[in-house]
PDB file of N, CA, C, O and CB in Angstrom:
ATOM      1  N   UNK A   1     129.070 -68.374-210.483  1.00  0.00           N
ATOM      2  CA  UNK A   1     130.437 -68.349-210.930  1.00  0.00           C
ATOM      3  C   UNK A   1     130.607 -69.393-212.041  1.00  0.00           C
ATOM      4  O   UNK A   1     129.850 -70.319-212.330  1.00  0.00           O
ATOM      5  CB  UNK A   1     131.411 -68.611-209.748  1.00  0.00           C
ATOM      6  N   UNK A   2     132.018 -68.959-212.713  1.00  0.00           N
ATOM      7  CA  UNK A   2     131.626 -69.943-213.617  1.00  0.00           C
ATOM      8  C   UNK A   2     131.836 -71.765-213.555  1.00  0.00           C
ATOM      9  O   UNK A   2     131.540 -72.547-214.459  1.00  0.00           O
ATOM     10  CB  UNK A   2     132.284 -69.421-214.700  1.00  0.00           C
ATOM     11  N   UNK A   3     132.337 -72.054-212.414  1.00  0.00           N
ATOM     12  CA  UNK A   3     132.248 -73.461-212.211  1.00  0.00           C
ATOM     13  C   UNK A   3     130.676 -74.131-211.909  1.00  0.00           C
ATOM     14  O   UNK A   3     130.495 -75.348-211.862  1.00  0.00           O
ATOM     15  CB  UNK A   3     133.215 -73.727-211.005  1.00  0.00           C
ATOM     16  N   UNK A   4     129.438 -72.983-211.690  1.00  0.00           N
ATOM     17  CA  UNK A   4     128.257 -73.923-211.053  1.00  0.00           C
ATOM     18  C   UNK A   4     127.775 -73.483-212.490  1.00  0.00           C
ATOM     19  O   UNK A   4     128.111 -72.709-213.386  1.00  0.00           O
ATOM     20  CB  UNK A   4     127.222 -73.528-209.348  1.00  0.00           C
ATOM     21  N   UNK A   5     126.474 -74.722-212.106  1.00  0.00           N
ATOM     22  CA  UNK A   5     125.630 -74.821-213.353  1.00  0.00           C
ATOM     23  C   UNK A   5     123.790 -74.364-212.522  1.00  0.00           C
ATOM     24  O   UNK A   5     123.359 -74.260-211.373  1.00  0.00           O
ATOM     25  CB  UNK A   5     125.861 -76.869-214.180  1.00  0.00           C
ATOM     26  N   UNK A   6     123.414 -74.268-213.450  1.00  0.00           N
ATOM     27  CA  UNK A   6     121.696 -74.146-213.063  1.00  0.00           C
ATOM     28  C   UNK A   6     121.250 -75.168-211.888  1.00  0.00           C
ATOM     29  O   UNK A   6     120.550 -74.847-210.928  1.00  0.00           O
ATOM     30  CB  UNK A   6     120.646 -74.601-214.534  1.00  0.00           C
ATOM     31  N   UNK A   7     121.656 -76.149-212.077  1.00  0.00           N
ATOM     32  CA  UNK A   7     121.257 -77.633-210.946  1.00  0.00           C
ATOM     33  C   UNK A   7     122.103 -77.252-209.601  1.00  0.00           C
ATOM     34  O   UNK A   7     122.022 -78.035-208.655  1.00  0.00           O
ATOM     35  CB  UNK A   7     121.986 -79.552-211.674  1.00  0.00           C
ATOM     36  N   UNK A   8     122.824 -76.211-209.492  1.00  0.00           N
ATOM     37  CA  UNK A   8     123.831 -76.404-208.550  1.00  0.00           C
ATOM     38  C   UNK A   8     123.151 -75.222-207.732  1.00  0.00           C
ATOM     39  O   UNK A   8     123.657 -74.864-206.668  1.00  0.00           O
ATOM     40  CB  UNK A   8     125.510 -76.300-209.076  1.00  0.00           C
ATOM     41  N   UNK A   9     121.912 -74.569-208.272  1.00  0.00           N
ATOM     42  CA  UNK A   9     121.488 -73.182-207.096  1.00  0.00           C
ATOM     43  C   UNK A   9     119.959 -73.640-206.327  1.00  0.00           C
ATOM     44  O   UNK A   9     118.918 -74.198-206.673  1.00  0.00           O
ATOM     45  CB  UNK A   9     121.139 -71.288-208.192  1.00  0.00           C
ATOM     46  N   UNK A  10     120.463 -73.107-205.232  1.00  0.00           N
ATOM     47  CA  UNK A  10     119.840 -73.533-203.942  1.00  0.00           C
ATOM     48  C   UNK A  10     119.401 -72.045-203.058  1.00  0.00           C
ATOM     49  O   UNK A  10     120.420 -71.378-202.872  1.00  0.00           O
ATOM     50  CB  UNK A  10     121.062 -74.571-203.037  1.00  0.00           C
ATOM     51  N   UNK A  11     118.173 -71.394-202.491  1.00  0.00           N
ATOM     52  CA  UNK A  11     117.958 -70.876-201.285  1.00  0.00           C
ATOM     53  C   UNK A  11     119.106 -70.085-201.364  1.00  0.00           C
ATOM     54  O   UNK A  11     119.159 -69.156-202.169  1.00  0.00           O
ATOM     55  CB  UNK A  11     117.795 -71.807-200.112  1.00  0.00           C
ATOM     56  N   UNK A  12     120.306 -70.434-200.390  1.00  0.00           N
ATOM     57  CA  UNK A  12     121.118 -69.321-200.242  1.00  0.00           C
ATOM     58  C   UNK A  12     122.092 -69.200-201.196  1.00  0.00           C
ATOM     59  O   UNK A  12     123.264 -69.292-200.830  1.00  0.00           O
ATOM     60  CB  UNK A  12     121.682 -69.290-199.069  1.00  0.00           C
ATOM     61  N   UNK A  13     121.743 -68.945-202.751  1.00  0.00           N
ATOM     62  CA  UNK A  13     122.367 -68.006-203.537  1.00  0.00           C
ATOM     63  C   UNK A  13     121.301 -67.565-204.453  1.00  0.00           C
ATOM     64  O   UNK A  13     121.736 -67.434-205.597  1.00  0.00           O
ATOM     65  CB  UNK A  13     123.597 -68.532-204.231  1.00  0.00           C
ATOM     66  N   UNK A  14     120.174 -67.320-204.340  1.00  0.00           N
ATOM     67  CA  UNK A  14     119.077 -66.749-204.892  1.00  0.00           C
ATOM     68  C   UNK A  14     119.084 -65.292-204.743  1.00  0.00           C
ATOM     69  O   UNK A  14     118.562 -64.926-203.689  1.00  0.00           O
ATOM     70  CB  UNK A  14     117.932 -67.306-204.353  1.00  0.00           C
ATOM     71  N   UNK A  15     119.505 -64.401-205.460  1.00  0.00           N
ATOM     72  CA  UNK A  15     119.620 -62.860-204.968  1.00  0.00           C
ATOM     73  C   UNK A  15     118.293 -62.023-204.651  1.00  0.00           C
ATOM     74  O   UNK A  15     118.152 -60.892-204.186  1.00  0.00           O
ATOM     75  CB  UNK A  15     120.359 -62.034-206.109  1.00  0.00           C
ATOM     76  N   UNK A  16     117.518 -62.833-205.003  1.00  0.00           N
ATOM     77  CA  UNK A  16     116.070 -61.856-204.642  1.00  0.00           C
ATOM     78  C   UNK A  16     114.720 -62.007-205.692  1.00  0.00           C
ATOM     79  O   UNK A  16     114.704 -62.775-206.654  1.00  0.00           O
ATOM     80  CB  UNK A  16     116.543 -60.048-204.765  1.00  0.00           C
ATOM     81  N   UNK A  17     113.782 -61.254-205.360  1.00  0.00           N
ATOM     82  CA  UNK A  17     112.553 -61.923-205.888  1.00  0.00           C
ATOM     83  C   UNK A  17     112.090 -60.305-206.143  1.00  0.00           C
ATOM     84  O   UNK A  17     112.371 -59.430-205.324  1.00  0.00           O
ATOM     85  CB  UNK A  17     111.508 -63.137-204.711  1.00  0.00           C
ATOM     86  N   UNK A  18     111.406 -60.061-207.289  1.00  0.00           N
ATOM     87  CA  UNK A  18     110.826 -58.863-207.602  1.00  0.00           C
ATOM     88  C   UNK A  18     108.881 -59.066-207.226  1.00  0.00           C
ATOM     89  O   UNK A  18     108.144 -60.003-207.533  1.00  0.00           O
ATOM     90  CB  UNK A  18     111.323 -58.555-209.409  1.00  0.00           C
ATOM     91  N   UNK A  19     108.622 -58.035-206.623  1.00  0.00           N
ATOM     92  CA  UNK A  19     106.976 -58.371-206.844  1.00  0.00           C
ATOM     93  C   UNK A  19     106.692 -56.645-206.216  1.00  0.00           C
ATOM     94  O   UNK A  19     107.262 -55.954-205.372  1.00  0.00           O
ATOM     95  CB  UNK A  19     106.096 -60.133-205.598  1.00  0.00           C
ATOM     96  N   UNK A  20     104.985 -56.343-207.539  1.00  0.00           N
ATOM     97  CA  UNK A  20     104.834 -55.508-207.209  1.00  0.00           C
ATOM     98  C   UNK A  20     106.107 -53.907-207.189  1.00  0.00           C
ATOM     99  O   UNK A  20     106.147 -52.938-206.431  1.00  0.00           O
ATOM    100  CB  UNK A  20     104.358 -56.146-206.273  1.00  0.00           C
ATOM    101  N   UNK A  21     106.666 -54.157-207.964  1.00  0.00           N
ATOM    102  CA  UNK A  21     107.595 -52.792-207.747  1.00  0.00           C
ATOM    103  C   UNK A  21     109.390 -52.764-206.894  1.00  0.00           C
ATOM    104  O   UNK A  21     110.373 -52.024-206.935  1.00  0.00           O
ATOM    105  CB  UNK A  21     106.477 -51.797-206.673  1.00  0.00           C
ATOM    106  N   UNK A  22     108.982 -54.086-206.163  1.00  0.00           N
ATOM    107  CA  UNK A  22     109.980 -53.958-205.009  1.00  0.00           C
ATOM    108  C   UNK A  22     110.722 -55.377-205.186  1.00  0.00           C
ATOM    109  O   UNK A  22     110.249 -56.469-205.502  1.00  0.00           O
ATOM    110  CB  UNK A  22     109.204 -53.720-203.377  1.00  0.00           C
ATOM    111  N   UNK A  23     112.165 -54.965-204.848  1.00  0.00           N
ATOM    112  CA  UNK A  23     112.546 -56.356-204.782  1.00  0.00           C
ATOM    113  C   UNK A  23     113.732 -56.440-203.483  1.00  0.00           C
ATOM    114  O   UNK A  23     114.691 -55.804-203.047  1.00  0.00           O
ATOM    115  CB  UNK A  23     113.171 -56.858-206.388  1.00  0.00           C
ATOM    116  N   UNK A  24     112.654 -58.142-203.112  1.00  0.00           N
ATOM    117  CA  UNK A  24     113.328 -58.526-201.531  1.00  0.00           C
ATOM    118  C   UNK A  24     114.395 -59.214-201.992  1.00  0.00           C
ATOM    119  O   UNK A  24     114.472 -60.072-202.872  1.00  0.00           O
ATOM    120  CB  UNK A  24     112.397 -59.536-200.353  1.00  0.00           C
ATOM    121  N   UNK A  25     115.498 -58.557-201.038  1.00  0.00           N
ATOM    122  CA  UNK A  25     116.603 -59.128-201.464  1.00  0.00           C
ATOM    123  C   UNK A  25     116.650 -60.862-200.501  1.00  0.00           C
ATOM    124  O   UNK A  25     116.038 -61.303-199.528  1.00  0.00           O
ATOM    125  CB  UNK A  25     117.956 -57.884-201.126  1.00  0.00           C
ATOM    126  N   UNK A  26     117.596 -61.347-201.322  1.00  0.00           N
ATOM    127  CA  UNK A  26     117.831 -62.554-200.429  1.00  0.00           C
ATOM    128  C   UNK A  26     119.525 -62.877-200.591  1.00  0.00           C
ATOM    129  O   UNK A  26     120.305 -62.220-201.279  1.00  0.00           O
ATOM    130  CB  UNK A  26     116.766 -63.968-200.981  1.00  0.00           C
ATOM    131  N   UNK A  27     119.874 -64.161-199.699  1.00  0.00           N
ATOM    132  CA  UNK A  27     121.189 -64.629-199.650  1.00  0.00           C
ATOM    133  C   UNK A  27     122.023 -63.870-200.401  1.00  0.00           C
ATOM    134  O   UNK A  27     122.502 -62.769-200.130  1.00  0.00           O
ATOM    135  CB  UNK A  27     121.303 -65.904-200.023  1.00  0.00           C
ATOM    136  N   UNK A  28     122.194 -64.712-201.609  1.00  0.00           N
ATOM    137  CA  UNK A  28     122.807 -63.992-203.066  1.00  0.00           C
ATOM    138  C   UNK A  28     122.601 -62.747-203.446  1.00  0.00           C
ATOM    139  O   UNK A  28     123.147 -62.492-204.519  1.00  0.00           O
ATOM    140  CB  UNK A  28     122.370 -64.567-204.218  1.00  0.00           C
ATOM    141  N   UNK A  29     122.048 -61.921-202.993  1.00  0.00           N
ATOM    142  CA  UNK A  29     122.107 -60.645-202.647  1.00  0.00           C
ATOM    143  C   UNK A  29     123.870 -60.086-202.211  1.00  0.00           C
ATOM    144  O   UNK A  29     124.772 -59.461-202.769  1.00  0.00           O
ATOM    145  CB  UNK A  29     120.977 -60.563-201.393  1.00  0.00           C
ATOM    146  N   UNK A  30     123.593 -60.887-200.640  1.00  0.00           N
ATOM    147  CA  UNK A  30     124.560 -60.187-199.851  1.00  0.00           C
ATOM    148  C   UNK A  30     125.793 -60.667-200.822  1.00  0.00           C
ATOM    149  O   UNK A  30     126.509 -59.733-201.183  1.00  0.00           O
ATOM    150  CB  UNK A  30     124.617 -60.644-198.104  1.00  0.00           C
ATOM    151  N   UNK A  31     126.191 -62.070-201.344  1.00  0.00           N
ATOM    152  CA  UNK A  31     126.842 -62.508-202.009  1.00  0.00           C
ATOM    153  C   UNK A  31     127.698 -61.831-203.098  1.00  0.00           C
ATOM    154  O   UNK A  31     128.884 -61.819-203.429  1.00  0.00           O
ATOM    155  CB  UNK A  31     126.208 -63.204-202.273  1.00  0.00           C
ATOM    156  N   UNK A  32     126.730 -61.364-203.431  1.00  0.00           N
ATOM    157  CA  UNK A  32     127.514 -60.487-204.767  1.00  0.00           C
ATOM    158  C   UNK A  32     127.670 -58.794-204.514  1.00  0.00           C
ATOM    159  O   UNK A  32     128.250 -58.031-205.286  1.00  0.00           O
ATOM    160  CB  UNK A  32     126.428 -60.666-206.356  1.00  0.00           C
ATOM    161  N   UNK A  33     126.862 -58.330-202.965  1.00  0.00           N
ATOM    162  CA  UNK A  33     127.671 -57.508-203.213  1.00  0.00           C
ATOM    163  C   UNK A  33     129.079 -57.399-201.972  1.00  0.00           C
ATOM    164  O   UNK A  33     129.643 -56.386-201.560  1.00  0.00           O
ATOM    165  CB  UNK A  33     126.759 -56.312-203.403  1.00  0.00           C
ATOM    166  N   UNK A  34     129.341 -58.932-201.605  1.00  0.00           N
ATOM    167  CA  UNK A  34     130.780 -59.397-200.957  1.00  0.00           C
ATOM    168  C   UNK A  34     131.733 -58.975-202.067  1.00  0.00           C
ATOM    169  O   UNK A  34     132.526 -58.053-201.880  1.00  0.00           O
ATOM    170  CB  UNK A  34     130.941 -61.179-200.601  1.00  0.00           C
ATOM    171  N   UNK A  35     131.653 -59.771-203.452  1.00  0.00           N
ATOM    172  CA  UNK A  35     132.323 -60.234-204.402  1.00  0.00           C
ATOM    173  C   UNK A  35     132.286 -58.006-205.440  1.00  0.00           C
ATOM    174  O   UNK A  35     133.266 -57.719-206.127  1.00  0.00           O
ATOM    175  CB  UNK A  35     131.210 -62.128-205.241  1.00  0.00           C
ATOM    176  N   UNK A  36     131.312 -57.112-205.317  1.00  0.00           N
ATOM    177  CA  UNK A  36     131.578 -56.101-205.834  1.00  0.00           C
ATOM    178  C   UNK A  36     132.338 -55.429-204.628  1.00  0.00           C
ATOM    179  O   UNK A  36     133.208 -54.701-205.108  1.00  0.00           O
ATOM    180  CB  UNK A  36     130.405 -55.474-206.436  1.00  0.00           C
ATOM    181  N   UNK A  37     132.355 -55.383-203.190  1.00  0.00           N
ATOM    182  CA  UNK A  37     133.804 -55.061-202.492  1.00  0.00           C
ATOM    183  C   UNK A  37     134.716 -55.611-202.445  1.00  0.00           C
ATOM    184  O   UNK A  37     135.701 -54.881-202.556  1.00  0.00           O
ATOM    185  CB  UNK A  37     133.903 -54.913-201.486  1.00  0.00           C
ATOM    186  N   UNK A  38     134.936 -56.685-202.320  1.00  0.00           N
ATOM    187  CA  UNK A  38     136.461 -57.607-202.072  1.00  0.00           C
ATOM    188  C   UNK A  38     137.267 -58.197-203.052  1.00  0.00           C
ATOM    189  O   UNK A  38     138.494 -58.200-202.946  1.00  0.00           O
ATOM    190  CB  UNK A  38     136.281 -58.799-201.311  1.00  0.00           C
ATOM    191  N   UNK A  39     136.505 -58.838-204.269  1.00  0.00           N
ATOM    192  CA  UNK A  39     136.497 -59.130-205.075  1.00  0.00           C
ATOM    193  C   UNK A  39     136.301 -58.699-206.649  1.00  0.00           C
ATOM    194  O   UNK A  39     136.329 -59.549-207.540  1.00  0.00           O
ATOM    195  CB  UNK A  39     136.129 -59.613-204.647  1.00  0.00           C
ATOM    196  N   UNK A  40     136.099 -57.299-206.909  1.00  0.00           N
ATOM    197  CA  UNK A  40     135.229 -57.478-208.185  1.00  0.00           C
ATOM    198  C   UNK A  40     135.863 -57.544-209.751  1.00  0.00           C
ATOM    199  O   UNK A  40     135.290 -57.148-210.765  1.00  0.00           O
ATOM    200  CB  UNK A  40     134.279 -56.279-208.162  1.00  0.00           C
ATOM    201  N   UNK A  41     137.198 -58.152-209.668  1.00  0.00           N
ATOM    202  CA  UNK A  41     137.461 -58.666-210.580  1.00  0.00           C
ATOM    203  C   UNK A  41     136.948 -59.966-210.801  1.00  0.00           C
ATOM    204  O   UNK A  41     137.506 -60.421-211.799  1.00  0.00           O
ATOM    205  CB  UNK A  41     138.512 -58.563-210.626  1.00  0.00           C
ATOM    206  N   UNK A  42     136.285 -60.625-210.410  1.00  0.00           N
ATOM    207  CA  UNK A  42     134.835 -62.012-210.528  1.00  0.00           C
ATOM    208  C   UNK A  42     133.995 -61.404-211.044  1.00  0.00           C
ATOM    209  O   UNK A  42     133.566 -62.069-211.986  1.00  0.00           O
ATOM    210  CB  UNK A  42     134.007 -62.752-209.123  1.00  0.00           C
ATOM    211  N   UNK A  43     133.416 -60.325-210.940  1.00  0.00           N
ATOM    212  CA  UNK A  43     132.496 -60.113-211.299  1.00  0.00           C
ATOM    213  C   UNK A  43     131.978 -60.836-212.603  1.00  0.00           C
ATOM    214  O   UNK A  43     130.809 -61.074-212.908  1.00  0.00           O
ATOM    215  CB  UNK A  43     132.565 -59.012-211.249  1.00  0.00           C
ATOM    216  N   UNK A  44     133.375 -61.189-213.441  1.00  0.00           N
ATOM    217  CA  UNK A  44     133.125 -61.460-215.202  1.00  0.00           C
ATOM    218  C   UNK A  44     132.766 -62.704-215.002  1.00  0.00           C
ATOM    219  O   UNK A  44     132.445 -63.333-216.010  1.00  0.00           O
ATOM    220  CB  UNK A  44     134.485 -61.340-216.434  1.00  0.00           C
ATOM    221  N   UNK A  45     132.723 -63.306-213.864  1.00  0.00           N
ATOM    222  CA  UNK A  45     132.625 -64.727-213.911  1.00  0.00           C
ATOM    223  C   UNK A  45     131.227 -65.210-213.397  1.00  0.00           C
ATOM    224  O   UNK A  45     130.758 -66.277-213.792  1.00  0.00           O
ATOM    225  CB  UNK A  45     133.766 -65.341-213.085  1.00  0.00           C
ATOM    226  N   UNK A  46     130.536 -64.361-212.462  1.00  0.00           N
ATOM    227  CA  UNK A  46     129.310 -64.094-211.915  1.00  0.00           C
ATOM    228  C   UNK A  46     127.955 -64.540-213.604  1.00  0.00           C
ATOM    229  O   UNK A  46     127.944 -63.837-214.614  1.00  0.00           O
ATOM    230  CB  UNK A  46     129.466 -62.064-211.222  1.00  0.00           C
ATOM    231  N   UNK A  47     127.155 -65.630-213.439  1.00  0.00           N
ATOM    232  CA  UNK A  47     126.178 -65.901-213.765  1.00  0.00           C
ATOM    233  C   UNK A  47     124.866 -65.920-213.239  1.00  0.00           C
ATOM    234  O   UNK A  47     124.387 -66.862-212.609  1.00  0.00           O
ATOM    235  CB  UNK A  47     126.420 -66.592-214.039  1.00  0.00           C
ATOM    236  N   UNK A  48     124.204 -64.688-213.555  1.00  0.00           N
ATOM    237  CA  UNK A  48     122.388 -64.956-213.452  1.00  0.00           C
ATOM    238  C   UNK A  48     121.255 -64.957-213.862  1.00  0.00           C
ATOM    239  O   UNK A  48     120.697 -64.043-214.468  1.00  0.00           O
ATOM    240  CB  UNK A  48     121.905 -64.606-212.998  1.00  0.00           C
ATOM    241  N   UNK A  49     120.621 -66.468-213.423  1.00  0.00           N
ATOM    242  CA  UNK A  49     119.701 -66.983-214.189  1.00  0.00           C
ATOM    243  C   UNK A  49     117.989 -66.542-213.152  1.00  0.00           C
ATOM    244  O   UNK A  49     117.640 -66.721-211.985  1.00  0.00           O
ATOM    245  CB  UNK A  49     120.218 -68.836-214.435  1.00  0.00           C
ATOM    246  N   UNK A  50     117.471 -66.044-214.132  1.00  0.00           N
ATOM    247  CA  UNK A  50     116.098 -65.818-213.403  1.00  0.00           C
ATOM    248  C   UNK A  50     114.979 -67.096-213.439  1.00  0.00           C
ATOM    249  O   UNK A  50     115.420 -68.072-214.044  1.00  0.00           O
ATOM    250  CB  UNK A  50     115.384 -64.495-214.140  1.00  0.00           C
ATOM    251  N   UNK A  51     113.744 -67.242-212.949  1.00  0.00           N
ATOM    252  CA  UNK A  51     113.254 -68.381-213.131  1.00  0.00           C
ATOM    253  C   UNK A  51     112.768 -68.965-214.006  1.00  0.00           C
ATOM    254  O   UNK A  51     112.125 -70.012-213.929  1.00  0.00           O
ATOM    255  CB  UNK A  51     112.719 -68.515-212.607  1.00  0.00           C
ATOM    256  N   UNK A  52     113.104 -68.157-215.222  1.00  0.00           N
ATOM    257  CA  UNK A  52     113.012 -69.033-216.561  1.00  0.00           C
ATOM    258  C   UNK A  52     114.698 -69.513-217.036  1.00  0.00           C
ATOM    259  O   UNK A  52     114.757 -69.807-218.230  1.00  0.00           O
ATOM    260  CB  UNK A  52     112.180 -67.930-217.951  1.00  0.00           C
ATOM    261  N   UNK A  53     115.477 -69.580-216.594  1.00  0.00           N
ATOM    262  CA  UNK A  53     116.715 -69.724-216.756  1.00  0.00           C
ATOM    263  C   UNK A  53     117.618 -68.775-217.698  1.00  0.00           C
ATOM    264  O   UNK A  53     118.816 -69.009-217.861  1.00  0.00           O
ATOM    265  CB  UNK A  53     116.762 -70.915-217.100  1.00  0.00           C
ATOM    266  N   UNK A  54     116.982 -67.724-218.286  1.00  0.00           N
ATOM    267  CA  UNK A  54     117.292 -66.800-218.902  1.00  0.00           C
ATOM    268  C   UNK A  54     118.164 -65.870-218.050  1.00  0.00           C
ATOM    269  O   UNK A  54     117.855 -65.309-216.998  1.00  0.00           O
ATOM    270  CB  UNK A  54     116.204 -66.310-219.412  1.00  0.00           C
ATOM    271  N   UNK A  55     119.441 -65.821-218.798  1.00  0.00           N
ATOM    272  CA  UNK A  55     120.777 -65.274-217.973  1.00  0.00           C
ATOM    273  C   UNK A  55     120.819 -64.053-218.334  1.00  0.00           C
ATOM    274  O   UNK A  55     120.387 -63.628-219.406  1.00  0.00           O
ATOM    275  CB  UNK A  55     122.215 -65.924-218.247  1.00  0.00           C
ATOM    276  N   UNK A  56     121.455 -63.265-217.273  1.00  0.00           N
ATOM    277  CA  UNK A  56     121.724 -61.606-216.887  1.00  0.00           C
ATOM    278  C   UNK A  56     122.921 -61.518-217.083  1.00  0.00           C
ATOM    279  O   UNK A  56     123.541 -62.429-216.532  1.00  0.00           O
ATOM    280  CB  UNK A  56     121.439 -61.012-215.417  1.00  0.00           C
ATOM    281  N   UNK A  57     123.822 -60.482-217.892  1.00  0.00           N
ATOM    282  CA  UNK A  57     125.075 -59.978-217.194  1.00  0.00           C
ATOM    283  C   UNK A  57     124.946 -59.135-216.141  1.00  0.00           C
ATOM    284  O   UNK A  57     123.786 -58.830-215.867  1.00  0.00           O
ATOM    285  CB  UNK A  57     125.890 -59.327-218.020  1.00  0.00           C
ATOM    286  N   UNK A  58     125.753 -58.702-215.516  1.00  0.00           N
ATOM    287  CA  UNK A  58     125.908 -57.955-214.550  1.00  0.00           C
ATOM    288  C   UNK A  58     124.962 -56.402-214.874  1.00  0.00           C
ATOM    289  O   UNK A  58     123.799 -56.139-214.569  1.00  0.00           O
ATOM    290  CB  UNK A  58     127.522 -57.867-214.377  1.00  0.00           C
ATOM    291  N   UNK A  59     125.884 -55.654-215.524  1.00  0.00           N
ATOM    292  CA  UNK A  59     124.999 -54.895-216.193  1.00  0.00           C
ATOM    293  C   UNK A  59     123.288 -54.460-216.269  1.00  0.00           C
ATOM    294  O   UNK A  59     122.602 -53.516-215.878  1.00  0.00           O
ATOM    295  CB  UNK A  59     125.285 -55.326-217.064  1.00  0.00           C
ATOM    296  N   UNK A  60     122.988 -56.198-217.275  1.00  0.00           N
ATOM    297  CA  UNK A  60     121.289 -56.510-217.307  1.00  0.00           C
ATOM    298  C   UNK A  60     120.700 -56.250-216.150  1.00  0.00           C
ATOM    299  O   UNK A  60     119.781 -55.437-216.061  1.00  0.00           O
ATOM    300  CB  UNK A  60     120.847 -57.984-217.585  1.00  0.00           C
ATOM    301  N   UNK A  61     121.191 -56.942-215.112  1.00  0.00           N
ATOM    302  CA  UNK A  61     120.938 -56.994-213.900  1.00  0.00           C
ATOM    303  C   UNK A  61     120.828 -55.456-213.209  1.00  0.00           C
ATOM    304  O   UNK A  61     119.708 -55.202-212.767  1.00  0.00           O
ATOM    305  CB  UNK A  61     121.961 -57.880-213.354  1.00  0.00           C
ATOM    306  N   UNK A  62     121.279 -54.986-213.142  1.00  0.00           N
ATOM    307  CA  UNK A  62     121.413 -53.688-212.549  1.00  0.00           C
ATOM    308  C   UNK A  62     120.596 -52.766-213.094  1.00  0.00           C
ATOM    309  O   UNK A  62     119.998 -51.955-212.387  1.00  0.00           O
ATOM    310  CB  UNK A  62     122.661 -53.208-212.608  1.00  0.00           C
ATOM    311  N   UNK A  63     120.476 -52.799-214.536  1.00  0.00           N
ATOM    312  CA  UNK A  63     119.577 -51.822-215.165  1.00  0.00           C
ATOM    313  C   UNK A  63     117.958 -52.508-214.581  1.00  0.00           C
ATOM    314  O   UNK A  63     117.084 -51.674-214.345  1.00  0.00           O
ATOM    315  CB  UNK A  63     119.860 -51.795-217.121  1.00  0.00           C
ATOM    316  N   UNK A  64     117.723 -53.553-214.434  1.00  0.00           N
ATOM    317  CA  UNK A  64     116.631 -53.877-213.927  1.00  0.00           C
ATOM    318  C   UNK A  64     116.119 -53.951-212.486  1.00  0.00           C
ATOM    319  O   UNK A  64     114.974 -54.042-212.044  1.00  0.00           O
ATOM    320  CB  UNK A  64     116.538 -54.788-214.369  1.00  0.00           C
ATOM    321  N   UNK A  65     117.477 -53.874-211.804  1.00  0.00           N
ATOM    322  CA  UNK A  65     117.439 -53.437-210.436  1.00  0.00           C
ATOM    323  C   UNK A  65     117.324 -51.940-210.213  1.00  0.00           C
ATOM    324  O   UNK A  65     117.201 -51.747-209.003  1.00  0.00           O
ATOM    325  CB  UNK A  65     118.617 -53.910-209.777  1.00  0.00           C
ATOM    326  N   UNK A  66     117.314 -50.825-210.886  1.00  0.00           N
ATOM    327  CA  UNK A  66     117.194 -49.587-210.764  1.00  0.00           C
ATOM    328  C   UNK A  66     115.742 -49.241-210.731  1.00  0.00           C
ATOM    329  O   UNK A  66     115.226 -48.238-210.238  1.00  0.00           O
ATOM    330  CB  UNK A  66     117.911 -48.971-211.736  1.00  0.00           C
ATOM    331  N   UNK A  67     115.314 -49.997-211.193  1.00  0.00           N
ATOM    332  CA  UNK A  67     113.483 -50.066-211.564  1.00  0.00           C
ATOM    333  C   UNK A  67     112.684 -50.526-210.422  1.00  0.00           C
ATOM    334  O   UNK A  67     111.465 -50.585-210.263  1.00  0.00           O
ATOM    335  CB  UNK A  67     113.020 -51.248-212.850  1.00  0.00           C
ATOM    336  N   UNK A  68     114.000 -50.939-209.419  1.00  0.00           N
ATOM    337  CA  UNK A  68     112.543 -51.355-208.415  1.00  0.00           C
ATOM    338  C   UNK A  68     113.194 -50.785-206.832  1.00  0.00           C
ATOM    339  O   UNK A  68     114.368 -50.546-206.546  1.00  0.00           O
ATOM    340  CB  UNK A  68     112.082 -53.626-208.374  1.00  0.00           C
ATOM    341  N   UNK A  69     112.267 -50.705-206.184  1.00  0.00           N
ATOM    342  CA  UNK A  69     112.751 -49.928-204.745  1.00  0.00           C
ATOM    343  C   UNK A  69     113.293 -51.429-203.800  1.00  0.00           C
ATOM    344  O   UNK A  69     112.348 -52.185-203.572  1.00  0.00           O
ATOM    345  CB  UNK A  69     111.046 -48.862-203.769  1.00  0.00           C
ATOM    346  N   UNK A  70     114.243 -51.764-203.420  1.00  0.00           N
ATOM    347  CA  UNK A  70     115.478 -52.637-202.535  1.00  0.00           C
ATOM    348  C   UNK A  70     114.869 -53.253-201.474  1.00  0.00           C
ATOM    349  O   UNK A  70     115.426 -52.857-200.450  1.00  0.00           O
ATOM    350  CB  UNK A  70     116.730 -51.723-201.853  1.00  0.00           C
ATOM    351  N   UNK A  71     114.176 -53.870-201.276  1.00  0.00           N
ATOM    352  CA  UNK A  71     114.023 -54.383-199.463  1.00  0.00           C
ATOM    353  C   UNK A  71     115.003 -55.386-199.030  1.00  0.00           C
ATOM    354  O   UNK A  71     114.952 -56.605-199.194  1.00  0.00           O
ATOM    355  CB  UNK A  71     112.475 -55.206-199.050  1.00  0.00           C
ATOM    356  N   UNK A  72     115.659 -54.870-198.608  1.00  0.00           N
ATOM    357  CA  UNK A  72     117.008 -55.733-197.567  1.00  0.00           C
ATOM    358  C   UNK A  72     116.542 -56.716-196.591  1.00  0.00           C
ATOM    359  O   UNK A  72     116.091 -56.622-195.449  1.00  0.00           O
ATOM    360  CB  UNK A  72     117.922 -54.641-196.497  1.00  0.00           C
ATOM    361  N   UNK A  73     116.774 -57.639-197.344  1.00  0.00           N
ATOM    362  CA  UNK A  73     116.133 -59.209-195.718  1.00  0.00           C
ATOM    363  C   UNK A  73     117.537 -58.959-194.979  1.00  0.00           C
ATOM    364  O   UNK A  73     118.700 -59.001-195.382  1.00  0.00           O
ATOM    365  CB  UNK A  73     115.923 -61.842-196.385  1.00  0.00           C
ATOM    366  N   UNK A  74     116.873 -58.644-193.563  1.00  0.00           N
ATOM    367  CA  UNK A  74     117.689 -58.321-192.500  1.00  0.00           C
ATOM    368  C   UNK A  74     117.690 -59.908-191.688  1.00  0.00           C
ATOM    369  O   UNK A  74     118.327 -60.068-190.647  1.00  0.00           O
ATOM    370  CB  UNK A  74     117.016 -56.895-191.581  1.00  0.00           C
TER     371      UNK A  74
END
């Protein structure tokens, strides 16, 4: 969101990890898709940075999430 910065993400807001084809979702997963039911006028405010710190819009994100098959950490 837009009040945190890069130094401010931790474990549970990490949305997931791609490997091999598939990507395991994590915390920040469930997070954002709280904020696309309840919320998704935030959405514009939603920032993500992958582990090069190179930021996604929403959008980015999704088109690159279509590319890989979902594993839901239960």
């Amino acid at each position: 969101m837009d009040n945190k910065k890069a130094e401010d993400l931790w474990d549970e807001n990490i949305l997931g990890e791609e490997s091999f084809g598939k990507f395991y979702t994590g915390y920040g997963f469930r997070a954002l898709n709280k904020i696309v039911e309840s919320e998704p006028e935030a959405l514009g405010n939603v920032l993500i940075l992958d582990e090069k710190k190179k930021s996604y819009t929403i959008t980015e994100f999704l088109d690159l999430l279509k590319n890989w098959k979902i594993i839901l950490d239960n």
